[in-house]
C-alpha positions in Angstrom: 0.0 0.0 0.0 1.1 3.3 -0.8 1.9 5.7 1.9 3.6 9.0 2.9 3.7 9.7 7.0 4.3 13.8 7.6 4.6 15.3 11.7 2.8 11.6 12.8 0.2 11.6 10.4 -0.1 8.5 8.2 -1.4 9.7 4.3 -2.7 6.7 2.6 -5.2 5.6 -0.4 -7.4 4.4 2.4 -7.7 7.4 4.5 -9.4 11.1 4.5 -7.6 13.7 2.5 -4.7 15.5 3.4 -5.4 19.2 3.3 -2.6 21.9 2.6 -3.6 25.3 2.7 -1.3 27.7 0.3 0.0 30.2 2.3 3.2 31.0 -0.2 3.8 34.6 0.4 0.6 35.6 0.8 1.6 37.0 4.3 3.7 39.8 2.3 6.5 39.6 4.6 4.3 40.1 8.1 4.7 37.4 10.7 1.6 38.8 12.3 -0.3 38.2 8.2 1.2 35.2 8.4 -0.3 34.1 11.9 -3.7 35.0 10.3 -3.5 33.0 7.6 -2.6 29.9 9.5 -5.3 30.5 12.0 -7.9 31.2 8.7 -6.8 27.8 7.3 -6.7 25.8 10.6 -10.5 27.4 11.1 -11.3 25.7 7.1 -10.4 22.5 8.7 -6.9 21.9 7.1 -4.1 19.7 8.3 -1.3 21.7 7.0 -0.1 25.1 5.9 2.8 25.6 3.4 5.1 28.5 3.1 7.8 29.3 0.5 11.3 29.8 1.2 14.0 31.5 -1.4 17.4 32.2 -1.3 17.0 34.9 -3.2 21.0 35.8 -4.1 21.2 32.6 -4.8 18.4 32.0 -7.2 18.8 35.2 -9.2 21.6 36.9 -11.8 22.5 40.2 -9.8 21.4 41.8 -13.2 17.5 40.1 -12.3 17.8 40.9 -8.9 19.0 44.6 -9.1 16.4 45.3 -12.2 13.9 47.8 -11.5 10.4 46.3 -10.3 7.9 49.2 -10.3 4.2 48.6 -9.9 1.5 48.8 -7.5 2.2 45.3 -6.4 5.7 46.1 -5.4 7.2 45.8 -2.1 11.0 47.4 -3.8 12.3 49.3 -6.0 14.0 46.4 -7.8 13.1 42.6 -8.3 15.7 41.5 -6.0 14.6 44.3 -3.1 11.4 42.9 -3.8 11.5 39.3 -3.4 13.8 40.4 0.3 10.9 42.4 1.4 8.8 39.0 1.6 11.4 36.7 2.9 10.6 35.8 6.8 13.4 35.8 8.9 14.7 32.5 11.4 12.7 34.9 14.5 9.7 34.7 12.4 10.1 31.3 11.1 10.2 30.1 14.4 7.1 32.0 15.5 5.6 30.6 12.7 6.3 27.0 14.2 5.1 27.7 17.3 1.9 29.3 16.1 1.3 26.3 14.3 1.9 23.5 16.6 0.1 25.5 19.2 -3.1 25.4 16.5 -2.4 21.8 15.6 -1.6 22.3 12.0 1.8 21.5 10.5 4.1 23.5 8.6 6.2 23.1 5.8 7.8 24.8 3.1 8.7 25.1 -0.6 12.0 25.1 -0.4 13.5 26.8 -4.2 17.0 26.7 -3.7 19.5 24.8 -1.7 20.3 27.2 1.1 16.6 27.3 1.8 16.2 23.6 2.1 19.3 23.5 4.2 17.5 26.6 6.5 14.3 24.8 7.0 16.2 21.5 7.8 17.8 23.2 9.9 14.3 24.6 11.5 13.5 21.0 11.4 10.3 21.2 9.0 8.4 17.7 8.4 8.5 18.1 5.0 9.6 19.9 1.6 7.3 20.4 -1.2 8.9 21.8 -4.7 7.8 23.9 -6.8 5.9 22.5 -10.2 8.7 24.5 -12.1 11.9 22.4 -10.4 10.4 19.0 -11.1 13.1 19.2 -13.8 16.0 20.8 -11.3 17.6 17.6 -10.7 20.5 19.5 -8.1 18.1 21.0 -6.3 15.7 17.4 -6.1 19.0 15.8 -5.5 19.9 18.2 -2.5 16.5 17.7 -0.5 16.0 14.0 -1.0 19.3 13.6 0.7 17.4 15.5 3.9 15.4 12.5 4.3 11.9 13.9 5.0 9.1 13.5 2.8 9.0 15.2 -0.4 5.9 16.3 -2.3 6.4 17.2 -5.9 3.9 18.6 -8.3 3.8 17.6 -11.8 2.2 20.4 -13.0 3.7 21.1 -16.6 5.9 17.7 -16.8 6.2 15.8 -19.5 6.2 11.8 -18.3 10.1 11.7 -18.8 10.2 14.8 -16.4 8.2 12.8 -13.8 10.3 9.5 -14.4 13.5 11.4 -14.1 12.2 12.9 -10.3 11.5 9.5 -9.3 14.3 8.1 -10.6 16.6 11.1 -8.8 15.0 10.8 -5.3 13.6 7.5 -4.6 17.4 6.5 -4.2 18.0 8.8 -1.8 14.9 9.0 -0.5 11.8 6.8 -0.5 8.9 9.0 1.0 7.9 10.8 -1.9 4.7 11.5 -3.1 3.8 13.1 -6.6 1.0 15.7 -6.6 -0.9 15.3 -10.4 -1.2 19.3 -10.5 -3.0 22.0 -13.2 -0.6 24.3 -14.2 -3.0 26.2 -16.5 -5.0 29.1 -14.8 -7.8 29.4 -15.1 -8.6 25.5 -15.6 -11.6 24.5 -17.7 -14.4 22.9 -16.6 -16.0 20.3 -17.8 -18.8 20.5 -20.1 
């Protein structure tokens, strides 16, 4: 039988539905936001919230990070100054933690870059999801299966050889992985 355990709690085809609420960076950079928002998805009933973490030096050219970024959506001058301004600090992280165990819910992350996954290994996080565009970033699916915890990976965009590569990268190093069949068109159809 197929099964992925995260923070004690066993996810299988036999039992209820695992519910992660997208928190991303919806907080905007405010640990108090962010509070909110796991309190609003722990009052919908879910079992998890998920944040994002980014390395953002890392990830980006200087030229991309230092390149102007005005609109009304902007929290920077630049992309780079940006993408700092939402970035929660190990204080806040660790907030975050406590906020959620105290509610019941557990938290993870997307972790986009290596130093990331190594900071919320580091904070001890149950488990790493990646983002639908780094199914193909075998480094980066290398790096976190070799953390051990359980890794959820969308598929959203794939093409089967992208998928089979994944697998084929982790489940050496790491066996709990779980793919996610994901839309990565917005908005989706519906059916007729």
């Amino acid at each position: 039988m197929r099964e992925l355990v995260i923070e004690g709690r066993r996810i299988d085809d036999d039992g209820a539905c695992y519910v992660i609420a997208e928190i991303g960076h919806n907080h905007q950079g405010d640990v108090e936001k962010a509070k909110d928002l796991i309190r609003a998805a722990k009052d919908c009933g879910v079992d998890a919230v998920k944040l994002q973490k980014r390395d953002n030096r890392s990830l980006f050219t200087r030229e991309f990070f230092d390149a102007p970024y005005d609109n009304e959506n902007s929290f920077g001058p630049t992309y780079g100054a940006h993408r700092e301004a939402l970035e929660l600090d190990r204080d806040a992280w660790l907030e975050l933690q406590a906020c959620a165990r105290e509610l019941g819910v557990t938290l993870f992350a997307t972790a986009f870059d290596p130093p990331s996954a190594d900071f919320l290994a580091e904070l001890d996080v149950p488990a790493f999801k990646i983002a639908s565009a780094d199914i193909v970033n075998t480094p980066l699916l290398r790096h976190v299966a070799a953390l051990g915890k359980p890794m959820l990976v969308p598929t959203g965009g794939a093409t089967l050889e992208d998928v089979d590569r994944a697998v084929e990268t982790i489940l050496p190093l790491n066996p709990h992985l779980c793919l996610l069949q994901c839309t990565a068109s917005y908005p989706a159809t519906s059916p007729s």
